[in-house]
C-alpha positions in Angstrom: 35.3 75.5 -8.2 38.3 77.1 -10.1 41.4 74.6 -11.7 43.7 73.3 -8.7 47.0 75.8 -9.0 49.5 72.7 -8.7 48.0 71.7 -12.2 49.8 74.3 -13.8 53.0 72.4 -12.8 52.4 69.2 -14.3 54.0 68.1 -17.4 55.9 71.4 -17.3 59.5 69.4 -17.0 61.9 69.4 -19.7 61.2 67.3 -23.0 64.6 66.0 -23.4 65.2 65.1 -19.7 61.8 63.6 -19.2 62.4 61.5 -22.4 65.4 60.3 -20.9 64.2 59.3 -17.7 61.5 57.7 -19.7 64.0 55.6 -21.5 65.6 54.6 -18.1 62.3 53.8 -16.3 61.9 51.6 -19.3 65.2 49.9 -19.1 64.3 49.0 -15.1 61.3 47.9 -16.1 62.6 45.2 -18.2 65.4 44.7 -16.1 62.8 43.8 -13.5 60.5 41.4 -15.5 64.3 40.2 -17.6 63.4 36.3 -16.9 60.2 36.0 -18.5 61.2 39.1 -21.2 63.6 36.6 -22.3 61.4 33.6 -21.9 58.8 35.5 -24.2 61.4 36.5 -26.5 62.4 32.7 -27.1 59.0 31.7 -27.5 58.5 33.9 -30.1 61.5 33.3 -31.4 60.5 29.5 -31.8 57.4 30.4 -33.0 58.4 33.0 -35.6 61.6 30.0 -36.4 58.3 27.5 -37.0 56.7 30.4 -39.4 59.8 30.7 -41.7 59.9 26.6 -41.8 56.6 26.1 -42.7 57.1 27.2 -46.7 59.6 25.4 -47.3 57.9 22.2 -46.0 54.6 23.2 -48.2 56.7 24.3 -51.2 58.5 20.8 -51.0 55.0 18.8 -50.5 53.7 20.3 -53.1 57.3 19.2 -56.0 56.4 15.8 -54.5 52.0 15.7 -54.9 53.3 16.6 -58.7 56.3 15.2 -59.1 55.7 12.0 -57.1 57.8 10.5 -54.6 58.0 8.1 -51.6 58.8 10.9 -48.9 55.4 12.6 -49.2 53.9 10.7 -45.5 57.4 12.1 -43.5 56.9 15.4 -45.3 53.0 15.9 -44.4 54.2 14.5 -41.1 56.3 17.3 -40.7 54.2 19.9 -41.7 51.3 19.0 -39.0 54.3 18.9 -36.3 54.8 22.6 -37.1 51.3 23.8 -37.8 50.9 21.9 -34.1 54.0 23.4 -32.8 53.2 27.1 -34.1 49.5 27.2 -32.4 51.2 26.0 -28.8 54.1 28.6 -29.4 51.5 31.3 -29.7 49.3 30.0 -27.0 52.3 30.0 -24.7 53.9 33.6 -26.4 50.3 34.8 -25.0 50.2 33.4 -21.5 54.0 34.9 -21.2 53.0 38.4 -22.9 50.1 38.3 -20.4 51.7 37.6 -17.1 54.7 39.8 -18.0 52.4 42.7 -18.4 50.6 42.1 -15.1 54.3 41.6 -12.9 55.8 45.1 -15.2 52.8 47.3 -14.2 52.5 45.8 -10.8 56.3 46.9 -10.4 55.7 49.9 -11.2 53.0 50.7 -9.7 54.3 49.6 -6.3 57.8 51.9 -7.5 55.3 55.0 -7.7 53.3 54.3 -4.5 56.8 53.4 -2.2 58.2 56.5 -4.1 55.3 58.7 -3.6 55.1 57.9 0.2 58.7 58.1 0.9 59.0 61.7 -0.7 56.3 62.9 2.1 53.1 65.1 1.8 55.1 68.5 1.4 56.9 67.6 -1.5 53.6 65.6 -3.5 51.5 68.1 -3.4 52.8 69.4 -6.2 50.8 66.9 -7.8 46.7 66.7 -7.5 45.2 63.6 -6.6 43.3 63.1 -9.8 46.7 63.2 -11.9 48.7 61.0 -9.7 45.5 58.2 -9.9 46.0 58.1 -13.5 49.6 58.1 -13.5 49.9 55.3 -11.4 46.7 53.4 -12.9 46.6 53.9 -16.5 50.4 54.9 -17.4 51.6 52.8 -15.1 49.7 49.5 -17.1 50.7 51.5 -20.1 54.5 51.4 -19.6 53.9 48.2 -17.8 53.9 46.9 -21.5 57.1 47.9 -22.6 58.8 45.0 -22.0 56.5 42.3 -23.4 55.6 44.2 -26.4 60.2 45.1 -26.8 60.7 40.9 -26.8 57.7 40.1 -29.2 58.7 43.2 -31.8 62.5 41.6 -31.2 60.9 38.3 -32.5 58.3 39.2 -34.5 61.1 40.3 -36.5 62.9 37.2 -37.2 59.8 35.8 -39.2 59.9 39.2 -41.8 63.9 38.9 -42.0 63.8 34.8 -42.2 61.3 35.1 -45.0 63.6 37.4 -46.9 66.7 35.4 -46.1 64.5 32.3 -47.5 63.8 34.2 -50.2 67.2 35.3 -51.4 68.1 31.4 -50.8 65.3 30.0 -53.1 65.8 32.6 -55.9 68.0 36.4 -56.0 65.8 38.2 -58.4 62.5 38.2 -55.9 64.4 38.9 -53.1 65.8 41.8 -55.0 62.8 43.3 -55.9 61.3 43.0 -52.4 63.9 44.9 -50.8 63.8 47.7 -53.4 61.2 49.0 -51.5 62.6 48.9 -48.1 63.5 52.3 -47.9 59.9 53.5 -48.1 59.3 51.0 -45.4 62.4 52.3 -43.5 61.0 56.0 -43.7 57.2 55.4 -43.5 58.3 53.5 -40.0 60.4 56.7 -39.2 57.5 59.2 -40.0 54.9 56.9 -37.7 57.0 57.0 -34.4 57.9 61.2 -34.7 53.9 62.0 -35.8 52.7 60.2 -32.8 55.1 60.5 -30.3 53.7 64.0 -28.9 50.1 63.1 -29.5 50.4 60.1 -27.2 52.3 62.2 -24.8 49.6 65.3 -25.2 46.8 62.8 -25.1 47.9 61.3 -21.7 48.3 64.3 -19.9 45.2 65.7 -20.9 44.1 62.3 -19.3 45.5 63.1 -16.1 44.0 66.6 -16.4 40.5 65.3 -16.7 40.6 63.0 -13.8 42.1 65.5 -11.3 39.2 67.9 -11.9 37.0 65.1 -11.8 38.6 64.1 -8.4 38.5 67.8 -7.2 34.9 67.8 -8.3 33.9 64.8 -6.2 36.0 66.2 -3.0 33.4 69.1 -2.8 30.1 67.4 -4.1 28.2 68.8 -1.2 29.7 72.0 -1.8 28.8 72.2 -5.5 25.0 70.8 -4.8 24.5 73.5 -2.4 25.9 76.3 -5.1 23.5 74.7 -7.5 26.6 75.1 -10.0 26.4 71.1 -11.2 26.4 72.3 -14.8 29.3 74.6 -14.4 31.4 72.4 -13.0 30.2 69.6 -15.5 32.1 72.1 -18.5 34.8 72.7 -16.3 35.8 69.4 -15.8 34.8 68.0 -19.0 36.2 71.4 -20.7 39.7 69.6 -21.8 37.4 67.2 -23.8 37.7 69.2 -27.2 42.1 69.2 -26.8 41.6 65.0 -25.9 39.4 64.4 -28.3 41.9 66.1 -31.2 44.8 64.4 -30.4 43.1 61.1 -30.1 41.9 61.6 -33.7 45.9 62.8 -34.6 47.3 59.6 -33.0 44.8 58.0 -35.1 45.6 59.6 -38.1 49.2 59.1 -37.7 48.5 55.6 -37.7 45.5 55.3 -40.2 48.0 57.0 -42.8 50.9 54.3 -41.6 49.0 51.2 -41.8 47.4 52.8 -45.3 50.7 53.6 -46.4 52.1 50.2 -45.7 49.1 48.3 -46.5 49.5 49.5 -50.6 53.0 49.0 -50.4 53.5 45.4 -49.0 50.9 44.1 -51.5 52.6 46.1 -54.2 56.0 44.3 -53.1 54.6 40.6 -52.7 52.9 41.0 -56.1 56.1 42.2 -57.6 58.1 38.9 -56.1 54.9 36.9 -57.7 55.5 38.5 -60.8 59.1 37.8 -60.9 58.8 34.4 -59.7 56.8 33.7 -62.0 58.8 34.8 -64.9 61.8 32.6 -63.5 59.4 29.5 -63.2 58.7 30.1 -66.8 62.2 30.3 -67.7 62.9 26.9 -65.6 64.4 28.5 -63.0 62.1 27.8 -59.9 59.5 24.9 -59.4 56.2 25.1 -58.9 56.6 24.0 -55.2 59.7 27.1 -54.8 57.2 29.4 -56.1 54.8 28.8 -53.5 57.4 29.1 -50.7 58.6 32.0 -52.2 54.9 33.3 -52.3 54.8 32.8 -48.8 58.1 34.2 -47.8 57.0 37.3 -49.3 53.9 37.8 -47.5 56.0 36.6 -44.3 58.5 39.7 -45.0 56.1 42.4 -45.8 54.8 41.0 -42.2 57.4 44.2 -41.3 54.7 46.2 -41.7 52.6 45.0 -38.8 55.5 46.3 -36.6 53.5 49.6 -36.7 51.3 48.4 -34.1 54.2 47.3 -31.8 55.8 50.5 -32.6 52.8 52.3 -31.7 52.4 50.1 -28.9 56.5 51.2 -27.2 55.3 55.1 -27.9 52.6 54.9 -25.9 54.6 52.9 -23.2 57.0 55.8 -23.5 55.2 58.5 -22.8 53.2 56.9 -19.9 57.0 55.9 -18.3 57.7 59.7 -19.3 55.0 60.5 -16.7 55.8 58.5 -14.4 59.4 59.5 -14.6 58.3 63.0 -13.1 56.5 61.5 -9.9 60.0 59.6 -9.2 61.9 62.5 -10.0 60.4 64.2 -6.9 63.4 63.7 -4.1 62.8 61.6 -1.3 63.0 62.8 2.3 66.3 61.8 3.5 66.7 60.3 6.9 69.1 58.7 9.3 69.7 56.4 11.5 70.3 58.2 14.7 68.3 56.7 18.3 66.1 59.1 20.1 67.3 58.8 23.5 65.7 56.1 26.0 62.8 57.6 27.9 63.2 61.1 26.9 60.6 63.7 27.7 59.9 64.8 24.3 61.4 68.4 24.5 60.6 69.2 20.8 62.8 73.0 19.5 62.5 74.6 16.7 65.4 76.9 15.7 65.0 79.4 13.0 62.8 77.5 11.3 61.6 79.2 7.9 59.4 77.5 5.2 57.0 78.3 2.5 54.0 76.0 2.4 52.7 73.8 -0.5 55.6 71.9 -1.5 57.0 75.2 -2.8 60.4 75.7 -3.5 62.5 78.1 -1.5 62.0 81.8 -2.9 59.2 80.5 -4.7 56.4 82.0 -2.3 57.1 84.2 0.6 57.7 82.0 3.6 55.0 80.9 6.1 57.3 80.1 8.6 59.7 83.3 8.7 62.9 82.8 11.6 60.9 81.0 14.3 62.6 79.7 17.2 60.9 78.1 19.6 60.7 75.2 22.5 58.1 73.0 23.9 59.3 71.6 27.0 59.0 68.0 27.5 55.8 66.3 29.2 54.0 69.8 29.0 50.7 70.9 26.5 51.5 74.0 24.4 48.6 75.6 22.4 49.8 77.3 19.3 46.9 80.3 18.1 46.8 82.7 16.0 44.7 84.3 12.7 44.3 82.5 9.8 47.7 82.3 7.9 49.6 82.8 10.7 51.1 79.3 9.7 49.5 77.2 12.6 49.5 74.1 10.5 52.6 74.7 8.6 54.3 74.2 12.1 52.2 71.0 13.0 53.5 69.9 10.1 57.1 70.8 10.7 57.0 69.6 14.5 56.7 66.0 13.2 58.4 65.8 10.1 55.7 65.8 7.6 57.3 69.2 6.3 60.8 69.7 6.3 62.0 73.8 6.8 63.7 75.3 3.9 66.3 76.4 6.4 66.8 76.2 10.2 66.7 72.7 12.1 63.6 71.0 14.4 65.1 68.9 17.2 63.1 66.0 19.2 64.9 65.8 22.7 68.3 67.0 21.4 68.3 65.1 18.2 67.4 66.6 14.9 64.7 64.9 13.1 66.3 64.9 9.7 69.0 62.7 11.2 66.6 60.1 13.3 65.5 57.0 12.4 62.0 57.0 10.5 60.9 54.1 12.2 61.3 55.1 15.6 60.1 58.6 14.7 56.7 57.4 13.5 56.2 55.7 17.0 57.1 58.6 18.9 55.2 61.1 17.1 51.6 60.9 16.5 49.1 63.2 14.9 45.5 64.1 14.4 44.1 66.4 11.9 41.5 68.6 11.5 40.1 65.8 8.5 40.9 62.6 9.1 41.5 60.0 7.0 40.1 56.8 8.4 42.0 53.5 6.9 40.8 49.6 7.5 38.2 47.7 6.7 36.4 48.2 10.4 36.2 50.7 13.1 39.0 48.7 15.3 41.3 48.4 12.3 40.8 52.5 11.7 41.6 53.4 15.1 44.5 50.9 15.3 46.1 51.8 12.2 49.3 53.1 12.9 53.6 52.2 13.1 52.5 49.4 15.7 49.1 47.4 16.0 47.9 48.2 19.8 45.8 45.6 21.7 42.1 45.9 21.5 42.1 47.2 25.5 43.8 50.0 24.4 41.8 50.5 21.2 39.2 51.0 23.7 40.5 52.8 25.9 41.6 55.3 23.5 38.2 55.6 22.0 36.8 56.2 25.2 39.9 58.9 25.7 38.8 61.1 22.6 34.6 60.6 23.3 33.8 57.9 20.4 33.2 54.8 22.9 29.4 55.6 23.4 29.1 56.0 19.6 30.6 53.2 18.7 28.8 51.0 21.0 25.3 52.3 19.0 27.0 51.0 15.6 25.7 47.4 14.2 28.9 45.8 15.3 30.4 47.5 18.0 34.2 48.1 16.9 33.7 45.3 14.4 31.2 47.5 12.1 32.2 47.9 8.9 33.8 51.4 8.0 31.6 51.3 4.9 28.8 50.5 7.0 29.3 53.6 9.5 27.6 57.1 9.0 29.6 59.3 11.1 29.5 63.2 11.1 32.1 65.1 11.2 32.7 65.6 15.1 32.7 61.4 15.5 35.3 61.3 12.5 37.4 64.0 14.3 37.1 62.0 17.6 37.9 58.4 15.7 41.0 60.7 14.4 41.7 61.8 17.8 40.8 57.8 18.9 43.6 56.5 16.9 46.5 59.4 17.9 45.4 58.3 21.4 46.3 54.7 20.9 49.8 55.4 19.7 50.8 57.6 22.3 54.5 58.4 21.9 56.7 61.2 23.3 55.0 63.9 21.0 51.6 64.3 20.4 50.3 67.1 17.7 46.8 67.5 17.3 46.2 69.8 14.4 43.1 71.5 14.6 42.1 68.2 15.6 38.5 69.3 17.7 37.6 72.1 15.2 34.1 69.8 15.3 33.0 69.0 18.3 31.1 71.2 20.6 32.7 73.0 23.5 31.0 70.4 26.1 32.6 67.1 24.3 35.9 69.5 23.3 36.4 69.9 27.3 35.9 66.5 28.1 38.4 65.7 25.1 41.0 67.9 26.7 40.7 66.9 30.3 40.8 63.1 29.3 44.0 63.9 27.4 45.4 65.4 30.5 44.2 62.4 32.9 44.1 59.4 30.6 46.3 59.5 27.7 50.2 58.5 28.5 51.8 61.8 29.9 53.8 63.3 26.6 54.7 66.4 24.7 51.3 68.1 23.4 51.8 70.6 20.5 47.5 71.6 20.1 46.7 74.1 17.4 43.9 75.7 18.4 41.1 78.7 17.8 39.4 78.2 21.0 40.1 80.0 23.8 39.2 77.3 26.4 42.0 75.0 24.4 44.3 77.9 24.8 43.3 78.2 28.5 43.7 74.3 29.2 47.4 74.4 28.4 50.7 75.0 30.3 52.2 77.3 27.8 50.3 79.0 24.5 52.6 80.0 21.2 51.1 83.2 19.4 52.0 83.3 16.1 51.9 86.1 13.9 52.4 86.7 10.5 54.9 83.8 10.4 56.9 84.5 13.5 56.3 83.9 17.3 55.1 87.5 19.0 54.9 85.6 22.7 55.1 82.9 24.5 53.7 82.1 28.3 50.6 80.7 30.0 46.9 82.0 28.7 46.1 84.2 31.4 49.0 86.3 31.3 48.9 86.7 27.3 45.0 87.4 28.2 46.2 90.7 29.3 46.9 91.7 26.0 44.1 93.5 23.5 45.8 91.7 20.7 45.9 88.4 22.0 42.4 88.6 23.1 41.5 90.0 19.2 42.9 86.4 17.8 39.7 84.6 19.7 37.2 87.5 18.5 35.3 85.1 16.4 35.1 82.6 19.3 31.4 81.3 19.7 32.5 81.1 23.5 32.0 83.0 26.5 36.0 83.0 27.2 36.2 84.7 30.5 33.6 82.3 31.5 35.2 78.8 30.2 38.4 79.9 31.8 37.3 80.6 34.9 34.7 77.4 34.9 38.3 74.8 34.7 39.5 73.9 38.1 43.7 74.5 39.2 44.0 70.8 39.0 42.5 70.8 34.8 45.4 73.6 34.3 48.2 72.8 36.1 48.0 69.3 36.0 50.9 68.9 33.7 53.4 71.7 35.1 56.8 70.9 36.1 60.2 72.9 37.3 61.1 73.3 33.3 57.5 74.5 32.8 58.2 76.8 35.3 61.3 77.9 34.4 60.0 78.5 30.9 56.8 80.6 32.1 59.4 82.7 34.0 61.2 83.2 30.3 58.1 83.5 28.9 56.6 86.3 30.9 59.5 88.4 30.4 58.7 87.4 26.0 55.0 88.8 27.1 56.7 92.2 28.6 58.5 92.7 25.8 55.6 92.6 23.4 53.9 95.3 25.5 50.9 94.7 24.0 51.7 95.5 20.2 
């Protein structure tokens, strides 16, 4: 199986921009979670406030153990209401940092699936599914961190500068040796966040590289057990693994050398404080009990060192926003808020509609859709054929607003659908594809799913519409069996697909490609019941066989991206090159034709049908049989 083509397009945006839209994702993130960022970053605040107490309270216990004195009981008192105070502070600082992580990445990752949903299938698949699982999953609980990890580090801070500013109190000369060496701790902090910065970033897309081959991989299991090519597609998908595996070991690095770095020079400071100290305590400048605080505030300052870890910690957060910052960056379809009108026929036009498929953008690919202008009177079935890549599904897709056209406009009875209102669109357009997707937990819930919840008659009445009532009946449970627990092939998928358009019937119907797997016996009966038994609406069928073709009122030929002709079956039938589109047909097509009775293909004709067929006839002359 070769690499997906859309993976060449991820992570190919901008450095600069995506850093800042990183930064901003970041900023709403801790807008979103600001309560509990700032209850966190009092907590730790208290607690880190406790920290920098706690030497002075030891330093003066221990002047009063050698000196003697009657406050030593209020002084011990003291200390065990801080050491008591600091262990609940950090119990509660973790609780917070906890829950603040789980509400940040649940945010987000409820911002990427709303975003990704309202952008439409055109425009995301730009992005595999493998890579947009691990940007919402793993970045998504990586950035999700940012703004618990931002409070602590805001914090965590207090306790290295309080120990400093304690120090400087108790005695200058430490405190001026200490930050003698802040510049190399300034610098060595600096060098850490560029070094790792594009290793974190590298190191997460390669992530997201991985799992979409892995994804792709599992999509066509079957497919690569039958090739016998498991090993291949084992070093394809694991083939990324080297690039991973080396900037993992950078990042590493990066840090290793930081926390080695700082790790010989905080030592080297707190000895030098000791050292000095201990020279003034000679000289009767501190006591005994001030050298051990000051002890203690310099280990609590060169505690600036452990903000490595938090650093590292916001880098990574950064990059994974940075990734997610692409997926929002995808527009959103744009709707509006304009009515269908009330009981409307569902007269669905296209007017030169042109549109390159795949998300693409325009002059990016030659168009699929090139000028097409066509109508679909309302309450009539119009079968759309044609070769392969004639852009069949492209206009399925366009018909109901799961593509929009790169120019030109789609109307829905006299209303374009770019300015209708979503949710009354969804109810009056339903679809069924070629593969379905089932969703619920049971076989109701699968055929129900949809804008509205339909009662459980006509659950079953639609199932027994599209062929998949006597199936289900055979399953453990009836409609109540577990989809888990059903082995359906692919034709009783197609017809649970078929099932579920069926029970949302609206003014248009499009079933794209949507009895590719049943045989010609059950595909008939589909057809007729949709003619007799499914609410009377627009039908747009894509279809490849010619008894589909011959069961509708009107047929659209497209060719190369444009509509040749228009008009009923058995008129186009007259043409060589109409008849050379069904050439692979399995069926005897003269023989299903004529086998459907008058009422099976003019049961849905009307005056506009009519009327059209007269328009179209004279669309079939012209083509003259090219």
């Amino acid at each position: 199986m070769a690499t997906h083509p859309r993976m060449k397009g991820v992570g190919g945006t901008d450095p600069a921009s995506s850093a800042v839209d990183a930064d901003r994702l970041l900023v709403r993130t801790v807008r979103h979670s600001a309560g509990r960022t700032v209850m966190l970053c009092l907590l730790g605040s208290a607690a880190s406030a406790v920290a920098v107490a706690l030497p002075t309270v030891l330093g003066r216990i221990l002047d009063l153990v050698l000196d003697g004195g009657d406050d030593l009981p209020g002084w011990l008192a003291a200390c065990a209401a801080l050491i008591a105070g600091e262990v609940v502070l950090d119990a509660l600082v973790a609780y917070a940092t906890g829950t603040t992580h789980a509400r940040s990445t649940a945010w987000l990752r409820r911002l990427g699936v709303r975003h990704l949903l309202a952008v439409g299938p055109s425009r995301a698949a730009r992005f595999v599914p493998g890579d947009l699982v691990t940007r919402l999953t793993g970045n998504a609980a990586e950035a999700g961190t940012a703004p618990a990890t931002a409070a602590t580090a805001l914090a965590s801070l207090i306790t290295p500068v309080g120990g400093l500013v304690a120090l400087a109190l108790i005695d200058i000369w430490p405190a001026a040796v200490f930050c003698a060496g802040l510049p190399l701790l300034v610098l060595l902090l600096r060098a850490f966040a560029r070094g790792s910065a594009d290793s974190v970033a590298r190191y997460q897309h390669i992530q997201g590289t991985i799992a979409a081959r892995l994804v792709e991989t599992l999509g066509g299991a079957r497919t690569v057990a039958a090739a016998g090519t498991v090993e291949r597609e084992r070093r394809r998908v694991l083939a990324p693994l080297p690039e991973l595996g080396a900037q993992g070991r950078r990042m590493w690095q990066v840090y290793g050398r930081a926390v080695v770095r700082g790790g010989i020079l905080m030592p080297l400071l707190t000895t030098a404080v000791l050292a000095v100290g201990g020279v003034r305590l000679a000289a009767g400048g501190m006591t005994a009990g001030e050298l051990l605080a000051a002890a203690r505030y310099a280990a609590l300052a060169s505690g600036i060192g452990a903000v490595t870890g938090q650093l590292a910690a916001l880098v990574r957060s950064r990059a994974a926003a940075g990734r997610i910052a692409e997926l929002l960056a995808v527009p959103p379809v744009r709707y509006g808020r304009r009515a269908l009108p009330a009981g409307g026929p569902g007269r669905l036009e296209l007017r030169q509609v042109t549109l390159a498929a795949g998300g693409a953008p325009p002059g990016g690919r030659s168009p699929v859709l090139r000028g097409v202008d066509l109508v679909v009177p309302g309450n009539t079935t119009m079968a759309v054929v044609g070769r392969s890549g004639a852009g069949k599904s492209v206009l399925a897709a366009v018909a109901g607003r799961l593509a929009d056209p790169d120019s030109g406009q789609v109307l829905l009875d006299g209303v374009p659908l770019a300015e209708a209102d979503p949710a009354q669109l969804r109810q009056e357009i339903g679809y069924a594809f070629e593969r379905p997707a089932l969703l619920g937990d049971t076989v109701a819930e699968a055929i129900g799913f949809g804008a509205y919840e339909p009662s459980a008659r006509r659950i079953e009445a639609a199932a027994r519409a599209a062929g998949a009532d006597r199936f289900v009946r055979l399953l453990p449970r009836g409609y109540a069996t577990e989809l888990a627990d059903a082995q359906l092939s692919g034709g009783e998928l197609q017809r649970l697909g078929l099932a579920r358009a069926f029970a949302h019937p609206g003014r248009l119907l499009v079933l794209d490609d949507a009895t590719s797997s049943l045989d010609s016996t059950t595909e008939r009966e589909v057809g007729r019941a949709l003619l007799r038994d499914v609410r009377a609406c627009t039908r747009l069928l894509i279809a490849h066989r010619v008894s589909s073709a011959a069961r509708a009122d009107l047929v659209a030929w497209l060719e190369d991206g444009r509509v040749r002709a228009v008009g009923p079956h058995d008129m186009l039938w007259e043409l060589p090159d109409y008849r050379a589109v069904f050439a692979g047909s399995s069926e005897g097509p003269d023989e299903l034709f004529d086998a459907l009775s008058d009422e099976d293909l003019g049961e849905s004709f009307g005056q506009d049908v009519g009327e059209t067929s007269g328009q179209s006839r004279a669309a079939v002359d012209e083509s003259g049989g090219r």
